[in-house]
C-alpha positions as a Markdown table, in Angstrom:
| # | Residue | x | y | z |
|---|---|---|---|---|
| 1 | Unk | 118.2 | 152.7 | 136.8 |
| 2 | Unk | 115.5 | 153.3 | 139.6 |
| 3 | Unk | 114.1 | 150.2 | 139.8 |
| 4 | Unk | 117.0 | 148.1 | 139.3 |
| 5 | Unk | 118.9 | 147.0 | 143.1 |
| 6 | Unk | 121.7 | 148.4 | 143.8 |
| 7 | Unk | 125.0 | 145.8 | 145.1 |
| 8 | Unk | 124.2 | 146.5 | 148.6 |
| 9 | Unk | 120.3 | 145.6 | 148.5 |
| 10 | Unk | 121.2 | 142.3 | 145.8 |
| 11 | Unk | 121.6 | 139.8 | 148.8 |
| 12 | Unk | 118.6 | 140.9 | 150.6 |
| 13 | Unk | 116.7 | 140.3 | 147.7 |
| 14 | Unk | 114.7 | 137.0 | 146.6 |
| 15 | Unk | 117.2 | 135.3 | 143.8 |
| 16 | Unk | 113.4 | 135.6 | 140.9 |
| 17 | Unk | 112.8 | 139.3 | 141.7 |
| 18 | Unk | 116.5 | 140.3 | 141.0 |
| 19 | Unk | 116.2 | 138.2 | 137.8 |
| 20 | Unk | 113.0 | 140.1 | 137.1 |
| 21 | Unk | 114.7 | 143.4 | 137.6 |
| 22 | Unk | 118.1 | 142.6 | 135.7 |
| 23 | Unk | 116.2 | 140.8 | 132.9 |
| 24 | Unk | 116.1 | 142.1 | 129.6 |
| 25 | Unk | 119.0 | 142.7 | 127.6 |
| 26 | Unk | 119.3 | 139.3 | 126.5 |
| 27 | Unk | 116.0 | 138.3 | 126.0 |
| 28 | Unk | 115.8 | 141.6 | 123.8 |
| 29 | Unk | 118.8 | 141.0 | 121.6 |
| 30 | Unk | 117.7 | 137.1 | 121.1 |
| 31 | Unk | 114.2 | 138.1 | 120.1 |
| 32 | Unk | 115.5 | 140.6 | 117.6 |
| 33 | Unk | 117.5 | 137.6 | 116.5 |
| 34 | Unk | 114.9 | 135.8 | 114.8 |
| 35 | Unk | 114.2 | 138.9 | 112.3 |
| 36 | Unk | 112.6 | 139.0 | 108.8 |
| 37 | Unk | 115.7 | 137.5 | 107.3 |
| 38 | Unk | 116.1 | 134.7 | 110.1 |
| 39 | Unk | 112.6 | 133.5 | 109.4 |
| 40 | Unk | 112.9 | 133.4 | 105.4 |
| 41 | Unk | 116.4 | 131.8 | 105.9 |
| 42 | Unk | 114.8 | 128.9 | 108.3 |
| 43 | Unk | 111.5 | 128.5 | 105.5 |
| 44 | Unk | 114.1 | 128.7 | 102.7 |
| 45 | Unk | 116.6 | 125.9 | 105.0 |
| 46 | Unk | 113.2 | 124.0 | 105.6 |
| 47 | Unk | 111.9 | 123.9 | 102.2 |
| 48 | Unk | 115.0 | 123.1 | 100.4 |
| 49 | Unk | 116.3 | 120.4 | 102.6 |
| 50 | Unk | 113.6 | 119.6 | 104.8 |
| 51 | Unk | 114.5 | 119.0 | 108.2 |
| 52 | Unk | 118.5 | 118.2 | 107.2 |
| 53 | Unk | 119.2 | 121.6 | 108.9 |
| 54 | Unk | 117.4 | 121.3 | 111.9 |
| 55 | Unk | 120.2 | 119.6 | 113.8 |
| 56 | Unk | 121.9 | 122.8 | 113.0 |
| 57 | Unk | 119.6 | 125.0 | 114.8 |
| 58 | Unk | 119.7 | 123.0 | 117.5 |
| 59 | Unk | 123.4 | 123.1 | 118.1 |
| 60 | Unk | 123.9 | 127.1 | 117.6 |
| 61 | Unk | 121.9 | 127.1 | 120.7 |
| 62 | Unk | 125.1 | 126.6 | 123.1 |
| 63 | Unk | 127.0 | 128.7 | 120.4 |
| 64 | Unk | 125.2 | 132.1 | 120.7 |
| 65 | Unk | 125.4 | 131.5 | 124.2 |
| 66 | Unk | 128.5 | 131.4 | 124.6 |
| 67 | Unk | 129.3 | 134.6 | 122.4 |
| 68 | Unk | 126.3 | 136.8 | 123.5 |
| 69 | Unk | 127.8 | 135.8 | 127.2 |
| 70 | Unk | 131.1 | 137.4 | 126.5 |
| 71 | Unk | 128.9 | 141.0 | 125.8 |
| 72 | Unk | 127.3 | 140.3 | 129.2 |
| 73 | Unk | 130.8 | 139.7 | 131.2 |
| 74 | Unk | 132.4 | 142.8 | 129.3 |
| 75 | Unk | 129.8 | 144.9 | 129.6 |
| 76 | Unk | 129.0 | 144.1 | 133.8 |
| 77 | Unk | 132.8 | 144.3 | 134.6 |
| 78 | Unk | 134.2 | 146.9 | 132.6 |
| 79 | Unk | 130.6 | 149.0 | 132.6 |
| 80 | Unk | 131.3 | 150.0 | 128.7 |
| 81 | Unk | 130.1 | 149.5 | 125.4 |
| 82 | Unk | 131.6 | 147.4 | 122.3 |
| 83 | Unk | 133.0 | 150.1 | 120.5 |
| 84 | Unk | 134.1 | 152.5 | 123.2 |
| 85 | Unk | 135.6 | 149.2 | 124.6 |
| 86 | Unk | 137.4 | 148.4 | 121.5 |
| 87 | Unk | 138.7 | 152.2 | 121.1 |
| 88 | Unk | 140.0 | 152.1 | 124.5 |
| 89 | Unk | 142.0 | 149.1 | 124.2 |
| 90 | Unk | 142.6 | 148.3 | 120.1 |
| 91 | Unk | 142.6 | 152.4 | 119.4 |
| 92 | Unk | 140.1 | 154.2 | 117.4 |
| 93 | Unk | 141.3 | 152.7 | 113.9 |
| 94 | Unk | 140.7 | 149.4 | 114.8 |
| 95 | Unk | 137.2 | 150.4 | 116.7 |
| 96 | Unk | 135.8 | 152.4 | 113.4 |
| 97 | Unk | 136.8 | 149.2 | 111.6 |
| 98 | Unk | 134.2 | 147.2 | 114.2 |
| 99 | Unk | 131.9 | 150.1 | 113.9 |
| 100 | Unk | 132.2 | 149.9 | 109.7 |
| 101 | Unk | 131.3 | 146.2 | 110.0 |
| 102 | Unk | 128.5 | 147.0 | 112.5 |
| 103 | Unk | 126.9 | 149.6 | 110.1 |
| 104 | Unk | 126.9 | 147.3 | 107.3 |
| 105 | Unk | 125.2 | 144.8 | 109.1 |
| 106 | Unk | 122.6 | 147.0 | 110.0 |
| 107 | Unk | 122.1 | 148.5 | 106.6 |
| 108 | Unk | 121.2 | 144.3 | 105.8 |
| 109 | Unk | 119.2 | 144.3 | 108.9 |
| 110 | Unk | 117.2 | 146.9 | 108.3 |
| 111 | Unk | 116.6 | 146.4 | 104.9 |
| 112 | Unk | 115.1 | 142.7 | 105.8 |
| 113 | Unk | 112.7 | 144.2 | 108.2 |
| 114 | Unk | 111.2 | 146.8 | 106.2 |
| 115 | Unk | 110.8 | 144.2 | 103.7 |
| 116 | Unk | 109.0 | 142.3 | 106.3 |
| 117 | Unk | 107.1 | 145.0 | 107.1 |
| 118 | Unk | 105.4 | 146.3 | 103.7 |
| 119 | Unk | 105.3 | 142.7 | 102.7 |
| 120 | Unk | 102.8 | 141.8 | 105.6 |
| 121 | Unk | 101.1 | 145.1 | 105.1 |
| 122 | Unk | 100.6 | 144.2 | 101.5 |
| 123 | Unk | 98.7 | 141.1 | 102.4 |
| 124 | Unk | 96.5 | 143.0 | 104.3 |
| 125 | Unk | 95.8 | 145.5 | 101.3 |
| 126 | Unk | 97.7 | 148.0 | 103.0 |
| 127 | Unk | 99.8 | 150.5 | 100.8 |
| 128 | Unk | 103.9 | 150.0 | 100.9 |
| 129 | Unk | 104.6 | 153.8 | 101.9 |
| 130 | Unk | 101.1 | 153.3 | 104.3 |
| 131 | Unk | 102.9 | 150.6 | 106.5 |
| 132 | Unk | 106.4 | 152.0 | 106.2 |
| 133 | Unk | 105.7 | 154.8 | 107.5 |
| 134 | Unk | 103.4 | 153.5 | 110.3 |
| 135 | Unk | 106.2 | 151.6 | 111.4 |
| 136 | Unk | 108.4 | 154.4 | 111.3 |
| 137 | Unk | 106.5 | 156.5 | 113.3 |
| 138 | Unk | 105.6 | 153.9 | 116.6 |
| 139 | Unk | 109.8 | 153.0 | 116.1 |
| 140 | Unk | 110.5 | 156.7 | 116.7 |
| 141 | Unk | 108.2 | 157.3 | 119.0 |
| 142 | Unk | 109.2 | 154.2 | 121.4 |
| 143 | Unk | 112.7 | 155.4 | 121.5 |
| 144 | Unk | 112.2 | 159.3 | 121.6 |
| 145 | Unk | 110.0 | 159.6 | 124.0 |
| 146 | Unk | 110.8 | 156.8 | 126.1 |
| 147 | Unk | 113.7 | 156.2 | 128.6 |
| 148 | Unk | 116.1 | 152.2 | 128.1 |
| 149 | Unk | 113.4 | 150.8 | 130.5 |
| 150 | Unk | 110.9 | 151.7 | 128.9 |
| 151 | Unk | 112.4 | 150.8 | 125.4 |
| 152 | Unk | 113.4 | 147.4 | 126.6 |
| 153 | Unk | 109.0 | 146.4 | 127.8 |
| 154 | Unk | 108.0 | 147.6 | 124.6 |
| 155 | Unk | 110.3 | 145.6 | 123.0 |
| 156 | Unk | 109.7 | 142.3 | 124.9 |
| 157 | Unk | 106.0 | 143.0 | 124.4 |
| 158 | Unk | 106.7 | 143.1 | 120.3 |
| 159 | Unk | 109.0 | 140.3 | 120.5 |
| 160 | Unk | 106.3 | 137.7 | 122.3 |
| 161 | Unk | 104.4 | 137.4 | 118.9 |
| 162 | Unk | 107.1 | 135.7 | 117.6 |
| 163 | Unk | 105.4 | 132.7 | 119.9 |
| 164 | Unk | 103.3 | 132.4 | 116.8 |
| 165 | Unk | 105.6 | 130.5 | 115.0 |
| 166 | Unk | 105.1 | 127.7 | 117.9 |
| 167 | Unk | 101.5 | 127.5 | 116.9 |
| 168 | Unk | 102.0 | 127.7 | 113.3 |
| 169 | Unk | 104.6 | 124.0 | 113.8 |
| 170 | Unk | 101.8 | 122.7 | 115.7 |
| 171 | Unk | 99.3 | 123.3 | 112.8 |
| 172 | Unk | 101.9 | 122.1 | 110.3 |
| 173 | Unk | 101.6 | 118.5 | 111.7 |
| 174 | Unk | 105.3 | 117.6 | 111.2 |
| 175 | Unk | 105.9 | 113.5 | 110.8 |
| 176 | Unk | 108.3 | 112.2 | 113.8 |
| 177 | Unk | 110.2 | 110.1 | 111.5 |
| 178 | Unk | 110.7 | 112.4 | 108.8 |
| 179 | Unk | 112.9 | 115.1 | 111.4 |
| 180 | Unk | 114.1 | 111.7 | 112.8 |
| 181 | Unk | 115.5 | 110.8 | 109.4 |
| 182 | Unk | 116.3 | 114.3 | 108.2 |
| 183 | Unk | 118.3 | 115.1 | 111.6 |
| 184 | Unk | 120.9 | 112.1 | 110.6 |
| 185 | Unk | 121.4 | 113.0 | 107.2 |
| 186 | Unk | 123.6 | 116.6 | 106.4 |
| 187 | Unk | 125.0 | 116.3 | 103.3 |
| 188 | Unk | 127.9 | 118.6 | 103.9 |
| 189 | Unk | 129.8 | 118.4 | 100.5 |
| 190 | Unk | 127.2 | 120.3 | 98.7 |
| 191 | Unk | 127.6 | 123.5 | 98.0 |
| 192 | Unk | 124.0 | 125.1 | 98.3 |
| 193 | Unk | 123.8 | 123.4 | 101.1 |
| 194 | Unk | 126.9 | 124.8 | 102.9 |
| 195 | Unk | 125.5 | 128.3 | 101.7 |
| 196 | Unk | 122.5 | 127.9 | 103.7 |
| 197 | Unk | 124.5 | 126.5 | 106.5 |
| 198 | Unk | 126.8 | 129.7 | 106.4 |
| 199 | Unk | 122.8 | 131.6 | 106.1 |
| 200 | Unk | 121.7 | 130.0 | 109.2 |
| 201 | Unk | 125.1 | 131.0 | 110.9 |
| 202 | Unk | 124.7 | 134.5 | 110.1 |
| 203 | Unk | 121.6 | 135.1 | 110.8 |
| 204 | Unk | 122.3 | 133.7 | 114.6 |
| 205 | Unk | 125.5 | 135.8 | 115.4 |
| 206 | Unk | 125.2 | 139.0 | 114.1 |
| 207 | Unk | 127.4 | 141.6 | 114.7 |
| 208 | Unk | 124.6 | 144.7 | 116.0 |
| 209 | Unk | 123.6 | 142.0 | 118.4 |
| 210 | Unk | 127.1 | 142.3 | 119.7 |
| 211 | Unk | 127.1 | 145.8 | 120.1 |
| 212 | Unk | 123.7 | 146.1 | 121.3 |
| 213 | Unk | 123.7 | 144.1 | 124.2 |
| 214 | Unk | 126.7 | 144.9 | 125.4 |
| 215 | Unk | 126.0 | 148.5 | 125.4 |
| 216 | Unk | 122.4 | 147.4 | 126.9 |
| 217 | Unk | 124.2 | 146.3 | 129.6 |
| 218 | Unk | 126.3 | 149.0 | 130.4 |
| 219 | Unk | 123.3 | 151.7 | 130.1 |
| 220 | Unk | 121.3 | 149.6 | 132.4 |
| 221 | Unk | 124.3 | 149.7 | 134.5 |
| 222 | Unk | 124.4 | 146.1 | 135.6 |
| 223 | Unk | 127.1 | 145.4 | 138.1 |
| 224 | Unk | 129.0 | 142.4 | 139.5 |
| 225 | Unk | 126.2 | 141.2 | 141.5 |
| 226 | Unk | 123.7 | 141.4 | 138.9 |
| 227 | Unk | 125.7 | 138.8 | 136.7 |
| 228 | Unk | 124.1 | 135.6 | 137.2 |
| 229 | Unk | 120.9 | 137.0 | 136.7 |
| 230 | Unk | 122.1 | 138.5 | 133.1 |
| 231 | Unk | 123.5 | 135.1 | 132.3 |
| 232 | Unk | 120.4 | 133.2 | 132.7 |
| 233 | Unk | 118.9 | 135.8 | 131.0 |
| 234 | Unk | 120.8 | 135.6 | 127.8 |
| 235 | Unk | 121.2 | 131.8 | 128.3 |
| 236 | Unk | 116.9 | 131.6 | 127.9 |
| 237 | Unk | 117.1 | 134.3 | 125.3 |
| 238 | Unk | 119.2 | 131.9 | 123.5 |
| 239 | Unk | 116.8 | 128.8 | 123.7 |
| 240 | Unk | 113.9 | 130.7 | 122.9 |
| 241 | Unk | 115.3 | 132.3 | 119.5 |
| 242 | Unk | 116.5 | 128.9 | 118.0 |
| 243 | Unk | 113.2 | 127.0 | 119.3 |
| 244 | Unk | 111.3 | 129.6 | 117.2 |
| 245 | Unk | 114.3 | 129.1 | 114.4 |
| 246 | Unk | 113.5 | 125.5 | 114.4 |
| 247 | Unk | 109.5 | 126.1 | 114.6 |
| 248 | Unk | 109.8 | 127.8 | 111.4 |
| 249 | Unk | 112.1 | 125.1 | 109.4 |
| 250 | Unk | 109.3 | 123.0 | 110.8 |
| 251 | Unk | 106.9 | 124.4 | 109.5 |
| 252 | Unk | 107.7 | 124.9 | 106.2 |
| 253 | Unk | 109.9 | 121.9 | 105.9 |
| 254 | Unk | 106.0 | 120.3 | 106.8 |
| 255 | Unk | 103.5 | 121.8 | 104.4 |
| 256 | Unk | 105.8 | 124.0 | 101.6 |
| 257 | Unk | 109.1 | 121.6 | 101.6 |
| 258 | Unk | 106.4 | 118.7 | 100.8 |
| 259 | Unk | 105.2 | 119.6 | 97.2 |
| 260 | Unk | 107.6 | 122.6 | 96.3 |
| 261 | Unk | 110.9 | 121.2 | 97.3 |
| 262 | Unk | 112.3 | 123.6 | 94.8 |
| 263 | Unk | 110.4 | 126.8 | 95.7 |
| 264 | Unk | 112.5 | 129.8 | 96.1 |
| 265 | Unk | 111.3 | 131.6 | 99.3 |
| 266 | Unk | 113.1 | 135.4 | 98.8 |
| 267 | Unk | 110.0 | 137.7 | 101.0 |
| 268 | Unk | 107.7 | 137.0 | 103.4 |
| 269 | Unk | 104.7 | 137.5 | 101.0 |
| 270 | Unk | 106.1 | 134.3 | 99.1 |
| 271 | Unk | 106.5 | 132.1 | 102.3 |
| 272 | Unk | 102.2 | 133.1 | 103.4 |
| 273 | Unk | 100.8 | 132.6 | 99.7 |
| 274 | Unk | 102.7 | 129.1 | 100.0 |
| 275 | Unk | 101.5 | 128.4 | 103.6 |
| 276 | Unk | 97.8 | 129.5 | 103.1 |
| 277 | Unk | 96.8 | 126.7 | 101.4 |
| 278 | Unk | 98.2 | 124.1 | 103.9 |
| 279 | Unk | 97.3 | 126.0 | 107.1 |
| 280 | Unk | 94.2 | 128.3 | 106.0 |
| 281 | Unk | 93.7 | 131.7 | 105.6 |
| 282 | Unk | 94.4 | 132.5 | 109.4 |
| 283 | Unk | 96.8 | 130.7 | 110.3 |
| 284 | Unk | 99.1 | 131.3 | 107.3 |
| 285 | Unk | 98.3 | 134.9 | 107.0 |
| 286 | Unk | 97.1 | 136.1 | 110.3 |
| 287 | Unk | 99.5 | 134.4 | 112.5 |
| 288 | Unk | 102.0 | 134.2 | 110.7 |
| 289 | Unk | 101.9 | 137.7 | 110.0 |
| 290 | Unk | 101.2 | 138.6 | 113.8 |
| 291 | Unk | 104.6 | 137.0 | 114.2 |
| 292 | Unk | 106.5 | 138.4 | 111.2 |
| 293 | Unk | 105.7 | 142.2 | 112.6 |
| 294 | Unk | 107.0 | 141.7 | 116.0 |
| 295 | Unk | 109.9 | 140.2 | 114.9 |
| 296 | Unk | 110.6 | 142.7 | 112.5 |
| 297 | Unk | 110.2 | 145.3 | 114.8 |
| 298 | Unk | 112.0 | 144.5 | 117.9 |
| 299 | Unk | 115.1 | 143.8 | 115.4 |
| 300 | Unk | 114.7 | 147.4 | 114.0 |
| 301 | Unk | 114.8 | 148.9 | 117.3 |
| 302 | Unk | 118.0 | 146.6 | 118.4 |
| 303 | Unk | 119.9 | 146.9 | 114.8 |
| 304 | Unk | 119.4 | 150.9 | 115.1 |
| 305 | Unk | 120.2 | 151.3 | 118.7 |
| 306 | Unk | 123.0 | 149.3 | 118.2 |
| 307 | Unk | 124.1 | 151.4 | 115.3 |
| 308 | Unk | 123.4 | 154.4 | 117.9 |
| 309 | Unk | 125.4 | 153.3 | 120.3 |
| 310 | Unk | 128.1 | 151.7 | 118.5 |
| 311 | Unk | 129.0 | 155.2 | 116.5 |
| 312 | Unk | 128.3 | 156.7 | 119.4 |
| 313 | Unk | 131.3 | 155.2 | 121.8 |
| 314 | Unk | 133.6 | 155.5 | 119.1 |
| 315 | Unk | 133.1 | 159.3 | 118.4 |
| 316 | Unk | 132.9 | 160.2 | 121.9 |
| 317 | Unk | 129.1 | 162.0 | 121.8 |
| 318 | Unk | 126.7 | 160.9 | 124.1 |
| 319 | Unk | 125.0 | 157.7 | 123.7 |
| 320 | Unk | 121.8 | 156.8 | 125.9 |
| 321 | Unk | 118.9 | 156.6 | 126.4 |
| 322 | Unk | 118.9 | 158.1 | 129.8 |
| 323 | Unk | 119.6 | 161.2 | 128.4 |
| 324 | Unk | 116.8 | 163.6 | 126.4 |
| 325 | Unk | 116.8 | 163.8 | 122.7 |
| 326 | Unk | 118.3 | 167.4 | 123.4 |
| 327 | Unk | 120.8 | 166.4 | 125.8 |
| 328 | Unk | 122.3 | 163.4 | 122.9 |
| 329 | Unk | 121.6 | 164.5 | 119.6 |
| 330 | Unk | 123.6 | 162.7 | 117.9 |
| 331 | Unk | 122.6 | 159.3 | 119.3 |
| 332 | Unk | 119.1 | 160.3 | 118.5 |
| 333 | Unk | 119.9 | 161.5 | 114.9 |
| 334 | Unk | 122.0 | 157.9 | 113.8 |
| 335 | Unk | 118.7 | 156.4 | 115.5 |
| 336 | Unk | 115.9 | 158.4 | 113.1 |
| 337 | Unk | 118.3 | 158.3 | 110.4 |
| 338 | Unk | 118.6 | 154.8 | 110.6 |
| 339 | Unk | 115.0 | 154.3 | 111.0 |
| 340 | Unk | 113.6 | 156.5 | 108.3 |
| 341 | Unk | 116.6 | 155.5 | 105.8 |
| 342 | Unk | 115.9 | 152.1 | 105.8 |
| 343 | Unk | 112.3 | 152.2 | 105.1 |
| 344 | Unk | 112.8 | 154.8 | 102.3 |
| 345 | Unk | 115.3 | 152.8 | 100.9 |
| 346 | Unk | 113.0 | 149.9 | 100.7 |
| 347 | Unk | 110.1 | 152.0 | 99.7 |
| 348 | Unk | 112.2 | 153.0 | 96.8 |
| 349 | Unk | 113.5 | 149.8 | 95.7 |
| 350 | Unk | 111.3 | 147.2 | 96.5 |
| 351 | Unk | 113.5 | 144.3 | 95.2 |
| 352 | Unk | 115.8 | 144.5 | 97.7 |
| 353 | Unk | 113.4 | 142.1 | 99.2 |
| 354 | Unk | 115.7 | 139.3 | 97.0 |
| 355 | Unk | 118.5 | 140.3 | 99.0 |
| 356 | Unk | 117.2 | 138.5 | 102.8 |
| 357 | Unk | 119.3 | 135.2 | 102.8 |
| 358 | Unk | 122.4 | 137.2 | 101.2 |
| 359 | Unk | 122.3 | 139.2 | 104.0 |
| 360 | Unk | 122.9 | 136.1 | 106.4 |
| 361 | Unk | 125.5 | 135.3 | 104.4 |
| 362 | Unk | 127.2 | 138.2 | 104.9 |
| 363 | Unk | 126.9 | 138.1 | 108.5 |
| 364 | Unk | 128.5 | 134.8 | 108.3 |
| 365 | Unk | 131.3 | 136.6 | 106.5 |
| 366 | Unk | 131.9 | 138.9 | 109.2 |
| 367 | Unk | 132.3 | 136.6 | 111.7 |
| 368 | Unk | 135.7 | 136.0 | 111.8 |
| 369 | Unk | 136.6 | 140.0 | 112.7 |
| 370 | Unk | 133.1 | 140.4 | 114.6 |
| 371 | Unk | 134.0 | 137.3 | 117.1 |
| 372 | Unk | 138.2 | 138.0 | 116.4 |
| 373 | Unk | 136.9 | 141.7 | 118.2 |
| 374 | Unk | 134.9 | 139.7 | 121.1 |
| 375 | Unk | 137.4 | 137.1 | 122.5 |
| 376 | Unk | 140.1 | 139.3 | 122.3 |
| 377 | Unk | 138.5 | 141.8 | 124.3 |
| 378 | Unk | 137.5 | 138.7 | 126.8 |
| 379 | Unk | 141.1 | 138.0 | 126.5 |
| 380 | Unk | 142.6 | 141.2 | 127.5 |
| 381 | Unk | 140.3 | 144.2 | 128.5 |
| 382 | Unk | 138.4 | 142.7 | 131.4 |
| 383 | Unk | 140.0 | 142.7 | 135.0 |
| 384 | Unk | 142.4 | 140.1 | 135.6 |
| 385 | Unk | 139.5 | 137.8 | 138.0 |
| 386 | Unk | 137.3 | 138.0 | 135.1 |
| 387 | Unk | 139.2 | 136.8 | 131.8 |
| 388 | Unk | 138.8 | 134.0 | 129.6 |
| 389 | Unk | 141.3 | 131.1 | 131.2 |
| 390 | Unk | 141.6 | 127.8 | 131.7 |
| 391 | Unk | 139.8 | 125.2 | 129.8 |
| 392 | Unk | 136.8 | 127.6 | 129.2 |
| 393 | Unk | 139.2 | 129.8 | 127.4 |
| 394 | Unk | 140.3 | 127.3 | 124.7 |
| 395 | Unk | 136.3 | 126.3 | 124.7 |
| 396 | Unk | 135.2 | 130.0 | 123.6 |
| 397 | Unk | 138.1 | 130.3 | 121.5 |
| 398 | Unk | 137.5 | 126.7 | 119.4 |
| 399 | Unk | 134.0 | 127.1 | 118.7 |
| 400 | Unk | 134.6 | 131.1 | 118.0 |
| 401 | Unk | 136.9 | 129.9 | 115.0 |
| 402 | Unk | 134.7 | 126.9 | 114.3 |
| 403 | Unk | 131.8 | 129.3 | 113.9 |
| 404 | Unk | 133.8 | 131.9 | 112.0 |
| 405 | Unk | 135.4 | 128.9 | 109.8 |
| 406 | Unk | 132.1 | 127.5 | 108.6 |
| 407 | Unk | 130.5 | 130.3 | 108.1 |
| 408 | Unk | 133.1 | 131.8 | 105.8 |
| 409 | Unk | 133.7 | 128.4 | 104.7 |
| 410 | Unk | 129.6 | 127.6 | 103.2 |
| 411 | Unk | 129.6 | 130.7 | 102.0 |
| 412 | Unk | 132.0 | 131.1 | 100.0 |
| 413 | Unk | 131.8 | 127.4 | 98.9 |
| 414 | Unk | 127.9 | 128.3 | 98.1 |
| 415 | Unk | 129.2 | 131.1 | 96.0 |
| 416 | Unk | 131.3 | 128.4 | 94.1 |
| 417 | Unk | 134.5 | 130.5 | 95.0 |
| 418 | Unk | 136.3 | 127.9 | 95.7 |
């Protein structure tokens, strides 16, 4: 990058303006984080159980830290993607079975944020195909014509309306003692419960964030002395995404959660009609809408990039977005096609829009090969200095299989499997 300092100007530079310059990857991948399916999971999580999940968003905060970190470590040390990563030292079987899991995900991902999209369109007396396709158009515009720096601003920029959803807790006016007394009680042997436990899992740690900061990383060619910076980056990213989690369960644990403790939250169009008359026609539409957009369209961009990028470094084409449309084709074409199919596959079946909390879920399924993929690569594929050891080691790895566990663990128990 041209703006970005290289190793031998880092230690003449002020410690803020190299944070400024390295900034972004993480704080783009968290913001996509809290996406169309995040949000409904936290109304749903607030609605259904008031603030007895809250305490869970809370302690994912040191949890996606601690995985996103491991993207920012591989990626500045061995200066390559996920996938090609995995190819390099699994072998490309085991890296198209990463990238399988990756494009499933984003299928989900996808799918949630178009929902999003013509949802708050629809409130607004907008047309379904009308806002799809506006929405496809500014996505493939920001991307085609734009080079990874610019890619990353616009994404920020979308991303800060998710600082709605502060405003929208505010105006909920949730009771002190009520979060006080929900934050103690998690009743952990029930099964919905545990699915929306495994929900709220999966829709923190998903598997194109993985690849797409990691691969962020390595195309904004972050080096060793650019670390620190990229740590605190993705270590704010992290706060940020769970406060606006937890602003959201708020919210609706506040107003919705307080006379329709048994509502069934499966679109964003249900979760304004339900707010409106608690908050007004503003905030619950306006605002909230405001936010819903952004949020749903920073996580397009990420979820297709990472898509991009991960099928890119395991087939060997060229994969940024430092090169012209002509110059990658391919990366460009998994991007549109991405893009365009998710929105006409949401245009054509519109009731896909029940599908948002599964989704989660089946992030939270993943986990155990998505983070298995992670550490191991932590473990064995960065230089010797820079491996997982010591008591830090044993920390990823416990709360990696801890994660994994209760994930697969609610969901499956929420499915009444077992």
């Amino acid at each position: 990058m041209s703006d970005l300092p290289t190793p031998p100007c880092v230690s003449a530079m002020p410690a803020w303006k190299i944070f400024l310059l390295v900034m972004g990857p993480g704080l783009v991948v968290m913001l996509a984080d809290t996406d169309v399916g995040s949000i409904i999971t936290a109304a749903q999580s607030g609605v259904a159980w008031g603030y007895r999940l809250l305490l869970l968003q809370l302690l994912l905060i040191p949890v996606l830290y601690i995985v996103q970190e491991l993207t920012v470590r591989l990626g500045v040390f061995t200066g390559q993607g996920h996938g090609e990563l995995i190819r390099k030292t699994f072998g490309s079987g085991w890296a198209w079975l990463s990238v399988s899991g990756l494009g499933v995900a984003t299928i989900g991902a996808l799918v949630t944020e178009f929902s999003g999209i013509a949802a708050v369109g629809q409130l607004f007396g907008i047309a379904r195909p009308v806002s799809l396709g506006l929405a496809v158009a500014g996505l493939l515009s920001i991307v085609l014509t734009g080079s990874y720096r610019r890619v990353e601003r616009v994404a920020i920029a979308l991303g800060l309306f998710e600082f709605a959803f502060f405003f929208i807790a505010w105006r909920a006016h949730p009771q002190a003692a009520a979060i006080a007394d929900g934050i103690l009680h998690m009743p952990l042997d029930n099964g919905p419960y545990l699915y929306l436990v495994a929900a709220n899992i999966g829709a923190v740690i998903m598997p194109w964030m993985i690849f797409y900061q990691q691969s962020a990383v390595a195309d904004k060619k972050l080096q060793a002395p650019h670390y620190r910076s990229a740590q605190w980056d993705t270590a704010i990213g992290s706060l940020i995404t769970q406060l606006v989690m937890a602003a959201i369960l708020v919210a609706a644990a506040a107003t919705i959660g307080t006379v329709h403790a048994h509502a069934s939250l499966d679109s964003i169009g249900d979760i304004t009609k339900m707010l409106v008359p608690f908050l007004g026609v503003d905030v619950g539409r306006i605002v909230f809408g405001l936010g819903t957009i952004g949020a749903a369209l920073v996580a397009a961009i990420v979820a297709s990039l990472a898509s991009a990028w991960g099928f890119g470094e395991v087939t060997g084409y060229r994969h940024s977005l430092e090169h012209r449309p002509l110059e990658a084709p391919w990366f460009y074409a998994i991007y549109s096609l991405a893009v365009i199919g998710g929105a006409v596959l949401v245009d054509l079946v519109p009731n896909l829009v029940e599908l948002n909390i599964a989704v989660e879920v089946m992030n939270a399924l993943l986990l155990p090969m998505v983070l298995g993929f992670l550490v191991a690569l932590a473990l064995r594929a960065l230089p010797p200095e820079h491996r997982l050891r010591g008591v830090y080691a044993w920390v990823v790895v416990t709360v990696s299989m801890l994660t994994a566990g209760l994930g697969v663990y609610g969901g499956l128990a929420g499915l009444r499997l077992f």
